[in-house]
C-alpha positions in Angstrom: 18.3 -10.4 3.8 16.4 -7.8 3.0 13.4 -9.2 5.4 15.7 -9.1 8.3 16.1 -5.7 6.9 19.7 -6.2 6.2 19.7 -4.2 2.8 23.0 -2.8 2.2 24.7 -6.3 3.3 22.3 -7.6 -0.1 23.0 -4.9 -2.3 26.5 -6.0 -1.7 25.7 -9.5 -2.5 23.7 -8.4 -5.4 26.5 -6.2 -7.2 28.7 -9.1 -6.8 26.4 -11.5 -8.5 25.7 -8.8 -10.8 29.2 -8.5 -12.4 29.4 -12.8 -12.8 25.6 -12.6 -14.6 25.7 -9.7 -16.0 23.0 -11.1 -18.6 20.2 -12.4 -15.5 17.3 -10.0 -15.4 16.3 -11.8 -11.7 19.6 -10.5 -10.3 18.6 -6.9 -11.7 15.2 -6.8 -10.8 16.4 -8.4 -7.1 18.8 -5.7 -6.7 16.4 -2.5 -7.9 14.5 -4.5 -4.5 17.0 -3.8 -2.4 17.8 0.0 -3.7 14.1 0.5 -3.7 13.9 -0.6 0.1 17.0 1.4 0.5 14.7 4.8 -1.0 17.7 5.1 -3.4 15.4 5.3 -6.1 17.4 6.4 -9.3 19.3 3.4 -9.0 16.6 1.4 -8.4 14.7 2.8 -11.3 18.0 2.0 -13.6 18.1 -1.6 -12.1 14.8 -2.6 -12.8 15.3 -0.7 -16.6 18.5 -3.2 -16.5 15.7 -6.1 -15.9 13.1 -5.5 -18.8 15.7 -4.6 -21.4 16.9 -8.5 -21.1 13.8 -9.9 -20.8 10.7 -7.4 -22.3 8.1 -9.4 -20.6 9.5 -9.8 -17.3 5.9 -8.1 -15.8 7.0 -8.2 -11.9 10.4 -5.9 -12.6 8.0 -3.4 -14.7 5.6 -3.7 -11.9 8.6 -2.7 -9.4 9.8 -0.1 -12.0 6.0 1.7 -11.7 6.2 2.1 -8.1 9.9 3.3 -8.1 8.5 6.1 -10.5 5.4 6.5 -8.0 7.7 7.2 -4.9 9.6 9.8 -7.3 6.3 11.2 -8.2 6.8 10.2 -11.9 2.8 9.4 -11.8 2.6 8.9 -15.8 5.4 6.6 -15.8 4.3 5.0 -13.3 0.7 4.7 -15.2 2.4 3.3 -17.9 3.6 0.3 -16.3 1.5 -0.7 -14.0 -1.1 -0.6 -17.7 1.8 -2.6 -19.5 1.6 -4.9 -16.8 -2.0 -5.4 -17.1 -1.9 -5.2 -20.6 -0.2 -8.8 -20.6 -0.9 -12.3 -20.3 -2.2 -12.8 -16.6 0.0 -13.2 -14.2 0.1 -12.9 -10.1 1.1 -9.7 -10.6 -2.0 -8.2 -12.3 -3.5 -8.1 -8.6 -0.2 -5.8 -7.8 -0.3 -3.7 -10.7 -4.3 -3.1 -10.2 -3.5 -2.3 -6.3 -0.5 0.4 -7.4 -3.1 1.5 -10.1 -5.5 2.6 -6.9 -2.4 4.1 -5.0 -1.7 6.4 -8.4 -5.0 7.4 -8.8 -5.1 8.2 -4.7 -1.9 10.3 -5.5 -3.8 12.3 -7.9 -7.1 13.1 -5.8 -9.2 10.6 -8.4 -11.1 8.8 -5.5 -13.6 6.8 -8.2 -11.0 5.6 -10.4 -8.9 4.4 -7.1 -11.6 2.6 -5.9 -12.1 0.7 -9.1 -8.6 -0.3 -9.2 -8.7 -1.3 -5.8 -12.0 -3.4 -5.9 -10.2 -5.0 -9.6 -6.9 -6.3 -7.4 -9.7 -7.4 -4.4 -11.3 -9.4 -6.8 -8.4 -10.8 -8.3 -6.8 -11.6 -5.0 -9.6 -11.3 -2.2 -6.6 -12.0 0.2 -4.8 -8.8 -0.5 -6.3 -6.8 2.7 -3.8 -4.2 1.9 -6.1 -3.2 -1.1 -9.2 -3.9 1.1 -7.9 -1.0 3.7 -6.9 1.1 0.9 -10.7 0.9 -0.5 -11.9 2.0 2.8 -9.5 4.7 3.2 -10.5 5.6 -0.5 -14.5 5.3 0.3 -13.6 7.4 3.7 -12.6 10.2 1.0 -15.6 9.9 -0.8 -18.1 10.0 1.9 -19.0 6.4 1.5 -18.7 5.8 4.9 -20.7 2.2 5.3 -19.3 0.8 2.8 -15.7 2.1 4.3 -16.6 0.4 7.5 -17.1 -2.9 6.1 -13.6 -2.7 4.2 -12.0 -1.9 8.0 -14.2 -4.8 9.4 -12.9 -7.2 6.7 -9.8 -6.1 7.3 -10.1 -6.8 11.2 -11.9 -10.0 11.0 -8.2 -10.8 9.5 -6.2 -8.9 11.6 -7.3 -7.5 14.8 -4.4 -5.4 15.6 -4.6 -3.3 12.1 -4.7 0.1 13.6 -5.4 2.1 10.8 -8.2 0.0 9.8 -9.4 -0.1 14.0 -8.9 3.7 13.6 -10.8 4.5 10.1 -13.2 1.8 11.0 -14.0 4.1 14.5 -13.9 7.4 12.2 -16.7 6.0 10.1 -18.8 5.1 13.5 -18.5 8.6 14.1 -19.8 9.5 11.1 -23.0 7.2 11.1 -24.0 8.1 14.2 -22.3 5.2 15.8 -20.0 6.7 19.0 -20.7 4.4 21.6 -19.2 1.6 19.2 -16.7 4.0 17.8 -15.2 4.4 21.4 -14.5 1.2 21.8 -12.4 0.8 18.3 -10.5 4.1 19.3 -9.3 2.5 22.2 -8.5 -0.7 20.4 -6.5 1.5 18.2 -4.2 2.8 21.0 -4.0 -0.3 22.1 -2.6 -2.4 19.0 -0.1 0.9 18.2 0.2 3.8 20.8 3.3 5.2 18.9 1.9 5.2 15.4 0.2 8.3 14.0 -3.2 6.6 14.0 -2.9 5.4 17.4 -2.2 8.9 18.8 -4.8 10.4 16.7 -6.6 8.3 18.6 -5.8 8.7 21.7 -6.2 12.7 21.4 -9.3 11.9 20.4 -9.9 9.6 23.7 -8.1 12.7 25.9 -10.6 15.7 24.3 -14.1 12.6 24.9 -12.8 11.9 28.3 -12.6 15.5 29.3 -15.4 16.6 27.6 -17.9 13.7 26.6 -19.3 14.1 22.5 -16.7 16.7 22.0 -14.2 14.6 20.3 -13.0 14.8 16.7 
């Protein structure tokens, strides 16, 4: 339900099953999902609580717990789970924990410690390309802008119509001297999403270079 984004219809469903398994951490943890996709997030955060007080070890509702606390900006309980996660028998979830690990630290400015987080779920799961993106937006930050471009060309090699990586990939152009190639990626940009920030931001840019050729930033 909640991928047809149907969400309140399977909260409703969920507090139903609920109250008739009142003891089944899966029907907490599914149900601090829905709340969580809802943005209700002291419920959520209760739910998934609900989840890992009937079963301790249950990493995936602790791993949903850390980024309920992320999106309430509770960054050091947050830390704490996605660290009790990895502090556990491996799992799938240790590439999640390692990729919300990277998203905290990008909360908190610490652009080295993201990016090792980030390249630790990549190389646990070298299919997550949402943790290859994030690394180049991460690398962007730190001025590592070659190595950025190679996580937006990964990324693209994938998925062609990734705006924000078409976008960041052009950015990085820019900055190694690469416009001519950059141009061509801005407009891909605007292409794959003309209503999304990054598309726009893109087309600005396409407006000011049209108008004024090397003038736009």
């Amino acid at each position: 339900m909640l991928r047809e984004g149907r969400a309140d219809e399977a909260i409703a469903v969920l507090l139903r099953a609920r109250q008739s398994s009142p003891r089944d951490p899966n029907v907490h943890n599914a149900l601090g999902l829905a709340l969580l996709y809802k943005k209700d997030f002291p419920t959520a955060e209760k739910a998934f609580t609900d989840a890992v007080k009937l079963k301790p070890d249950f990493v995936e509702a602790r791993n949903n717990r850390g980024v309920t606390y992320l999106e309430m900006n509770r960054l050091d309980d947050a830390e704490r789970d996605f660290q009790a996660v990895l502090d556990t028998a491996p799992s799938s979830e240790r590439a999640n924990a390692y990729f919300n690990l990277g998203l905290l630290y990008s909360k908190k400015s610490q652009w080295i410690d993201a990016e090792r987080q980030l390249s630790l779920a990549i190389a646990d799961n070298p299919g997550m390309l949402r943790a290859v993106r994030e690394r180049g937006l991460v690398r962007v930050r730190l001025e590592n802008f070659h190595d950025g471009l190679d996580d937006f060309l990964a990324v693209l090699k994938e998925d062609s119509q990734d705006v924000a990586s078409n976008y960041n990939a052009a950015l990085c152009l820019l900055a190694v001297g690469r416009r001519d190639l950059a141009l061509k990626y801005m407009e891909r940009a605007v292409s794959a999403g003309p209503d999304t920030d990054d598309g726009r931001r893109a087309r600005r840019f396409l407006d000011v270079e049209q108008r004024n050729p090397g003038e736009g930033k």
